[in-house]
Backbone as a chain_set.jsonl record, in Angstrom:
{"seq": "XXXXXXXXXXXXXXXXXXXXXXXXXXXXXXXXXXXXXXXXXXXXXXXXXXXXXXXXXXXXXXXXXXXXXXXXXXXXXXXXXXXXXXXXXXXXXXXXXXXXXXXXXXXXXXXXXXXXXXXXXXXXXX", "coords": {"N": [[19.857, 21.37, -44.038], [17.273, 22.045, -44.788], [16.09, 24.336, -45.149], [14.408, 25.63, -47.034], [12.152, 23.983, -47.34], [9.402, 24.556, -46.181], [8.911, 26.005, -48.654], [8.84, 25.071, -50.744], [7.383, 22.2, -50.891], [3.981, 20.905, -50.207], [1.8, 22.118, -47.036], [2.166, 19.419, -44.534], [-0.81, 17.616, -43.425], [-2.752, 18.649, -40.383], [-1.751, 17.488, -37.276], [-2.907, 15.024, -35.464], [-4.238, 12.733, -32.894], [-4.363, 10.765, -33.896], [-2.358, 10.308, -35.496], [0.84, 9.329, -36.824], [4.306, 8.344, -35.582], [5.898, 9.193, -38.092], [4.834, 10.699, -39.606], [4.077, 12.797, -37.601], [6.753, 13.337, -37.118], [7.524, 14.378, -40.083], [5.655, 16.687, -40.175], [6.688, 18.598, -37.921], [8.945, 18.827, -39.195], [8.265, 20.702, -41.316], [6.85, 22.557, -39.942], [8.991, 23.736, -38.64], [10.801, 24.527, -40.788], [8.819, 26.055, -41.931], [8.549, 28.069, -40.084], [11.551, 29.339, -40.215], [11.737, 30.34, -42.703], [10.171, 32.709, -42.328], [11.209, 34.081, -40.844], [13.824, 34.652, -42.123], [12.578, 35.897, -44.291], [11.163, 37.925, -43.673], [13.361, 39.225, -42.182], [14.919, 39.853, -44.127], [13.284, 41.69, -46.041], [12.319, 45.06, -46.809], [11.039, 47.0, -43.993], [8.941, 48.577, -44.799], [7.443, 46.768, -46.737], [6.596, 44.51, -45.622], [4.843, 46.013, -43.54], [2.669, 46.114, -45.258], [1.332, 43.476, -45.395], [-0.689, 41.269, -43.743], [-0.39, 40.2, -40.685], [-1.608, 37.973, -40.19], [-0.925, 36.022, -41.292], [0.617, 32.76, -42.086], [1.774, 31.426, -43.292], [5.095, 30.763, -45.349], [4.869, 30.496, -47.945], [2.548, 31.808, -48.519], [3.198, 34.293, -47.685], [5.142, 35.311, -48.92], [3.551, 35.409, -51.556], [1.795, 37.515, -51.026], [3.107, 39.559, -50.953], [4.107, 39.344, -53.456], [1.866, 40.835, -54.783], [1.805, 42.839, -54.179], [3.991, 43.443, -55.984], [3.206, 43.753, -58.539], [1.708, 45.987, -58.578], [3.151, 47.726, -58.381], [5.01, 47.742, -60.407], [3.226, 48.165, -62.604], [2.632, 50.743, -61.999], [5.384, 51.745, -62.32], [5.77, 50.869, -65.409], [3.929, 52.833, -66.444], [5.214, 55.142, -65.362], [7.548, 55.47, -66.913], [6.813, 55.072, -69.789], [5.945, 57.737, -69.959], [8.146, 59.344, -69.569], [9.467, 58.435, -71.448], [7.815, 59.417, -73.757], [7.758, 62.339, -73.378], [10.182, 63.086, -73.453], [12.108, 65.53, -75.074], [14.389, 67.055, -78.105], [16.487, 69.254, -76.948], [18.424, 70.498, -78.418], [21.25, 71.298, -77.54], [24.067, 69.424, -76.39], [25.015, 65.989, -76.62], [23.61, 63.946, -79.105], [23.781, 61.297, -79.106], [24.014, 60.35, -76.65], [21.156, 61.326, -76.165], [19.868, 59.426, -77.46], [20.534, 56.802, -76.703], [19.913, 57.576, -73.675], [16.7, 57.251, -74.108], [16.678, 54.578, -75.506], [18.071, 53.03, -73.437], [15.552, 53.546, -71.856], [14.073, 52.46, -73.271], [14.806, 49.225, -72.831], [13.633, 48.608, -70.292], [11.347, 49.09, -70.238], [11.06, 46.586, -71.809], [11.948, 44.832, -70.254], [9.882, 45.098, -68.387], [8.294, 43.599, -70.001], [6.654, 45.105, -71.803], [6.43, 46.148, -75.196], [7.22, 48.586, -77.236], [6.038, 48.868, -80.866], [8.943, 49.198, -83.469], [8.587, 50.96, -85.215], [7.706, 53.349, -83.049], [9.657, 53.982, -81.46], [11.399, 54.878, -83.695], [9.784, 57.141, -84.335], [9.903, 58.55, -81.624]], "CA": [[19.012, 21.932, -43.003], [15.915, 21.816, -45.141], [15.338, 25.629, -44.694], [13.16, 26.226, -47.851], [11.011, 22.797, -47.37], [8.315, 25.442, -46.572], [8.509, 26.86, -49.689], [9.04, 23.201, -52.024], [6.231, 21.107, -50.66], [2.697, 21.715, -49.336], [1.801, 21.845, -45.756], [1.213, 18.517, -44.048], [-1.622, 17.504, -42.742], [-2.239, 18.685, -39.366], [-1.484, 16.402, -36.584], [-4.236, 14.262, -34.921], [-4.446, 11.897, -32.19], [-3.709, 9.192, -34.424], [-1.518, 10.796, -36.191], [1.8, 8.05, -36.713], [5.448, 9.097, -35.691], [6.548, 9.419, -39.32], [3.777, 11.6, -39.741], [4.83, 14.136, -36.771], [8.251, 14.408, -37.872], [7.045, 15.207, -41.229], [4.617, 18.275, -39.939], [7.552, 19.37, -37.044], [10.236, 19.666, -39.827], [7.72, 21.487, -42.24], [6.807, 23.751, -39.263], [10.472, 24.512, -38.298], [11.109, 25.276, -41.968], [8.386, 27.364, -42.203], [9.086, 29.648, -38.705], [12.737, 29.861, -39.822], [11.689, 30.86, -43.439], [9.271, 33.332, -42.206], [11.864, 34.63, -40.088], [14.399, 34.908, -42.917], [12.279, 36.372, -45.034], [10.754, 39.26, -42.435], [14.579, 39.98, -41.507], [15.293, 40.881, -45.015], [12.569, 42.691, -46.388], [12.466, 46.693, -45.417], [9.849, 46.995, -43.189], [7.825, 49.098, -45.638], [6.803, 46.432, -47.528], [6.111, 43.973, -44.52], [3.714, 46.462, -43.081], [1.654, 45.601, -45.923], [1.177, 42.143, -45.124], [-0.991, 40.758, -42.532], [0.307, 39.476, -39.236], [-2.546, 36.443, -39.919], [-0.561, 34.878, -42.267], [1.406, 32.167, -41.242], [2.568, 30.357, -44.34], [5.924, 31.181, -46.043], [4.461, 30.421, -49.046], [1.229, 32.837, -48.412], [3.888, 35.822, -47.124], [5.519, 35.151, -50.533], [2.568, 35.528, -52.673], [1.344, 38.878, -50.961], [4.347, 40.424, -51.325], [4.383, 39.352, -55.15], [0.798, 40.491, -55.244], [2.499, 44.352, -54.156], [4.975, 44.196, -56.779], [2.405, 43.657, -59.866], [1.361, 46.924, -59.03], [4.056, 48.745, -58.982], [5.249, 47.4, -61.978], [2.51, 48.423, -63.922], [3.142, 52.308, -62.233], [6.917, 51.897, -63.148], [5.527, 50.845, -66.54], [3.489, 54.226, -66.622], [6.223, 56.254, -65.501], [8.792, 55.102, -67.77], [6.269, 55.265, -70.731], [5.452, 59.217, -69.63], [9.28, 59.845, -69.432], [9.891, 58.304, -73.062], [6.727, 60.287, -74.737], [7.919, 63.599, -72.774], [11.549, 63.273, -73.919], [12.374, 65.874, -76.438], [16.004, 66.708, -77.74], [16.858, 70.224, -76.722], [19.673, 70.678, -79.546], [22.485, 71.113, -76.581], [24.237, 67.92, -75.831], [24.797, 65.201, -77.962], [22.44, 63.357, -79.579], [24.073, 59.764, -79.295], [23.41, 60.004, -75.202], [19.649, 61.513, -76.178], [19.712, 58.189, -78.593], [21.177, 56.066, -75.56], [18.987, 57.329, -72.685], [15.604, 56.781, -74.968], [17.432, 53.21, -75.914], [17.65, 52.304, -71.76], [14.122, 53.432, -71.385], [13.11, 50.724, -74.166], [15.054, 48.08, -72.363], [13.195, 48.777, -68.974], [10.112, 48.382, -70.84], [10.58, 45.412, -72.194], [12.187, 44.035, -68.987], [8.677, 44.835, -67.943], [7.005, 43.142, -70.864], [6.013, 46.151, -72.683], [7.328, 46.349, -75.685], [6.484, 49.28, -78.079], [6.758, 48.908, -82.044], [9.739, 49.805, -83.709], [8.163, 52.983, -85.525], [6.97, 54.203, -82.538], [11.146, 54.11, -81.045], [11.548, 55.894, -84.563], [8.87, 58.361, -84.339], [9.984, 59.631, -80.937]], "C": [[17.568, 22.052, -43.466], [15.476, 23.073, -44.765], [14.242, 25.809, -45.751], [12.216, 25.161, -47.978], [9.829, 23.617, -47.344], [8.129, 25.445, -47.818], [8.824, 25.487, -50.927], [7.854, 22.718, -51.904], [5.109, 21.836, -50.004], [2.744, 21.206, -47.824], [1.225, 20.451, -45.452], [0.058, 18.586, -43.439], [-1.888, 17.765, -41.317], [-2.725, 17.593, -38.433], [-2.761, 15.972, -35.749], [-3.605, 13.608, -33.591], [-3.831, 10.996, -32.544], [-2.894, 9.381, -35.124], [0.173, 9.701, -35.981], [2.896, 8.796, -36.427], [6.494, 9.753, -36.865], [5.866, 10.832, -39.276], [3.647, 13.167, -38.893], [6.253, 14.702, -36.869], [8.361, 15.128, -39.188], [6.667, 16.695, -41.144], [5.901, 18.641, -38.764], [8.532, 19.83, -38.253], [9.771, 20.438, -40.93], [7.682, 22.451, -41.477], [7.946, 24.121, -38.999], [10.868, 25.09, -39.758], [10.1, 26.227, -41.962], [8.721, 28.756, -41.46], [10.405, 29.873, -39.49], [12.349, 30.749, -41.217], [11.337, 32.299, -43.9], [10.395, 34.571, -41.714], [13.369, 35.401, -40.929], [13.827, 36.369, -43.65], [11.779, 37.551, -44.689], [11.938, 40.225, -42.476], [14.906, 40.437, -42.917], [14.625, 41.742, -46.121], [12.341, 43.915, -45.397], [10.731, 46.31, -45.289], [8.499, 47.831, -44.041], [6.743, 48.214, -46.4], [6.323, 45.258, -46.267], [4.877, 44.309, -43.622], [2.338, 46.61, -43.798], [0.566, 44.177, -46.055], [0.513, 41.974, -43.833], [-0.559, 40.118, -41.932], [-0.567, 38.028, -39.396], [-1.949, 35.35, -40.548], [1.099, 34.485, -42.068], [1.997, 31.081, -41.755], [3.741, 30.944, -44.896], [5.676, 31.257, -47.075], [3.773, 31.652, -49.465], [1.995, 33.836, -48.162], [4.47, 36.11, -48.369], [4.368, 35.722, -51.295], [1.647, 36.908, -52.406], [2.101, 39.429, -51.402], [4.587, 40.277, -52.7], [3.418, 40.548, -55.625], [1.131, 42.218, -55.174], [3.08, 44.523, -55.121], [4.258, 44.445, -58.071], [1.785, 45.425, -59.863], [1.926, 48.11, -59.093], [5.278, 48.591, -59.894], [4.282, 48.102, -62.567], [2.986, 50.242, -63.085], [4.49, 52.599, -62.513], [6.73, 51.962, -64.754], [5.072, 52.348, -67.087], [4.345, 55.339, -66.565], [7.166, 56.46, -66.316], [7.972, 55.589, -69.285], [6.046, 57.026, -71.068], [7.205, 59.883, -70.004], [9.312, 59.672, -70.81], [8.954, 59.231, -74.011], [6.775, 62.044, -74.258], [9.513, 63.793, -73.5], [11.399, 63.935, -75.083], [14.475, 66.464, -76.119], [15.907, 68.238, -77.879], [17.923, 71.179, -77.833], [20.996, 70.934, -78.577], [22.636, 69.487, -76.178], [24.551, 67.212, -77.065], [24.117, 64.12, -78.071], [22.683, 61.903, -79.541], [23.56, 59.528, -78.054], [21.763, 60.183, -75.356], [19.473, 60.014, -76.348], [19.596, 57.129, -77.424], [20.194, 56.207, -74.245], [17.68, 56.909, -72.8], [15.573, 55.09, -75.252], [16.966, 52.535, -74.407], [16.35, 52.706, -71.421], [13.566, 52.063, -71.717], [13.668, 49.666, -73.529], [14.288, 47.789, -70.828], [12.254, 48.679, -69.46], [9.942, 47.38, -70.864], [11.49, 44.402, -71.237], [10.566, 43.721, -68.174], [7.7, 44.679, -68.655], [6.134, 44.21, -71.357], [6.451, 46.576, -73.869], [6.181, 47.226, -76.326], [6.779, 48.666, -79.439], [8.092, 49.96, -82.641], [9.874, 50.935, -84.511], [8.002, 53.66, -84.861], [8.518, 54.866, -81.813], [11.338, 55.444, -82.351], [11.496, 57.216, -84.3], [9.679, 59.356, -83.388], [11.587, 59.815, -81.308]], "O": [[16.683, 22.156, -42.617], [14.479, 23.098, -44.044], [13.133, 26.145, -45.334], [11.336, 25.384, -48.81], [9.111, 23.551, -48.341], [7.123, 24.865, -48.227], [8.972, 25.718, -52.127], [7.146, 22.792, -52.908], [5.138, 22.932, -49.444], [3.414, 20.265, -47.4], [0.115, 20.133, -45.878], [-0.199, 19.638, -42.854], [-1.162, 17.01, -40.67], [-3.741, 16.92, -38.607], [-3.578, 16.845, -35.456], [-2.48, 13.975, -33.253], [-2.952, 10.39, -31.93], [-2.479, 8.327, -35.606], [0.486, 9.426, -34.822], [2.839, 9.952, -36.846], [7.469, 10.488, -36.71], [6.412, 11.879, -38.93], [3.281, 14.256, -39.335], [6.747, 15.825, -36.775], [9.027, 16.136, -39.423], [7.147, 17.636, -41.776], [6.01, 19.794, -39.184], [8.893, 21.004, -38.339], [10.65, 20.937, -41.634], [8.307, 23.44, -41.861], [7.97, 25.337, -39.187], [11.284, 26.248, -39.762], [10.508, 27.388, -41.991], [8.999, 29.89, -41.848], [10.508, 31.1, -39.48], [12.581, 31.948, -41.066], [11.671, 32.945, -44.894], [10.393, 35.724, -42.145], [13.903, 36.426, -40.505], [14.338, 37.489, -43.63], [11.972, 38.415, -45.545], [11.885, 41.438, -42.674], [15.234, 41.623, -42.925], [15.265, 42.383, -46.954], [12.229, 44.022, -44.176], [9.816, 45.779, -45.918], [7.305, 47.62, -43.829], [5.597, 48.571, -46.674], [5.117, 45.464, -46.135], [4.109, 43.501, -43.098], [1.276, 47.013, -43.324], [-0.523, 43.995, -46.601], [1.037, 42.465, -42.833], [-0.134, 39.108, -42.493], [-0.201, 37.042, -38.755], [-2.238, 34.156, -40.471], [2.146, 35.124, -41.961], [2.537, 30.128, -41.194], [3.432, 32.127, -45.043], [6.223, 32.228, -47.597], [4.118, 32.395, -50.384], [1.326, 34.805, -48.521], [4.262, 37.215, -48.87], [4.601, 36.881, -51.637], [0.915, 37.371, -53.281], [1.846, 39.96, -52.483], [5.323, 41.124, -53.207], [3.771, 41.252, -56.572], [0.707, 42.889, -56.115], [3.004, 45.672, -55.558], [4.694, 45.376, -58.748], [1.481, 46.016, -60.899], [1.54, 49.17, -59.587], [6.284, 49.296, -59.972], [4.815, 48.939, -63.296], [3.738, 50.921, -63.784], [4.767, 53.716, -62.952], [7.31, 52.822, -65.416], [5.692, 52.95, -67.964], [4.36, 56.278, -67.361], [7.645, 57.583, -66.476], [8.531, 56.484, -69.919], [5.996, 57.487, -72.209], [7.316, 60.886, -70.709], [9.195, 60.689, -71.494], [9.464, 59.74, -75.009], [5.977, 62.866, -74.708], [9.762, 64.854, -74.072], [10.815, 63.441, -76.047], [15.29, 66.443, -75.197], [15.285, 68.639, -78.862], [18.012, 72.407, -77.864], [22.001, 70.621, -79.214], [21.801, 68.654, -75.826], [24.424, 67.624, -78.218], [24.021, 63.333, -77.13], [21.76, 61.204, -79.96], [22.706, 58.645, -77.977], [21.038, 59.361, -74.794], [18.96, 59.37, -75.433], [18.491, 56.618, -77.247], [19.705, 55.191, -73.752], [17.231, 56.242, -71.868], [14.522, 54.452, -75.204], [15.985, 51.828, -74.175], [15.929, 52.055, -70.465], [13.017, 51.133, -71.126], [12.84, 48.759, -73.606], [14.451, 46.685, -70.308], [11.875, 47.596, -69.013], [9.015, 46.842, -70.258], [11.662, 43.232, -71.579], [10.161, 42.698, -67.622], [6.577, 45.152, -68.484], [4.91, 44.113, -71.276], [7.034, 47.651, -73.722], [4.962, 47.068, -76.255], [7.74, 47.897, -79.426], [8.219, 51.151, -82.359], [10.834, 51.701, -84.591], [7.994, 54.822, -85.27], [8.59, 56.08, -81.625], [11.402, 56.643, -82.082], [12.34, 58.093, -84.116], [10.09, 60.463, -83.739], [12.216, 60.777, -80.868]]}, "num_chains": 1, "name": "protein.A"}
């Protein structure tokens, strides 16, 4: 069905006058991939993040690349929060200290899921 052609190839050229019949089935089955892609991709993003996006834009590609252009920044405040949580963590002496060890541990992997890695003195330290 050629649904993600949008999102593979660039947009044809748009259609002319002289434009050849190869040449219009080309740009019709790019535009039907793009509407359906658009339409995909609308229906399953929550509407929160959709209402960020301008209604002007009318590429699958371009609806893509805003919506990336949202997540970069809340990555870097996930990064911040996560970093605040690990440098706030102290160990209470109730409990045991292998889960302290363990929840400190899954912080550092959520870090460096998000390309942050600390040094391994600084894991020490805290």
């Amino acid at each position: 069905m050629d649904l993600d052609l949008a999102l593979r190839i660039e947009k044809p050229p748009s259609l002319k006058d002289s434009s050849t019949s190869d040449e219009r089935k080309e740009y019709e089955k790019w535009d039907r991939s793009n509407r359906m892609c658009l339409m995909v991709i609308k229906h399953d993003i929550p509407e929160v993040y959709r209402g960020t996006v301008s209604e002007e834009i009318t590429s699958a590609k371009d609806f893509l690349a805003e919506i990336e252009k949202r997540f970069v920044k809340s990555e870097k405040a996930e990064a911040s929060a996560l970093l605040q949580s690990l440098t706030s963590m102290r160990y209470q002496g109730n409990g045991n200290v292998r889960e302290y060890i363990m929840e400190m541990s899954n912080i550092a992997s959520k870090l460096k899921a998000l390309k942050l890695q600390l040094q391994e003195d600084l894991y020490i330290l805290f």
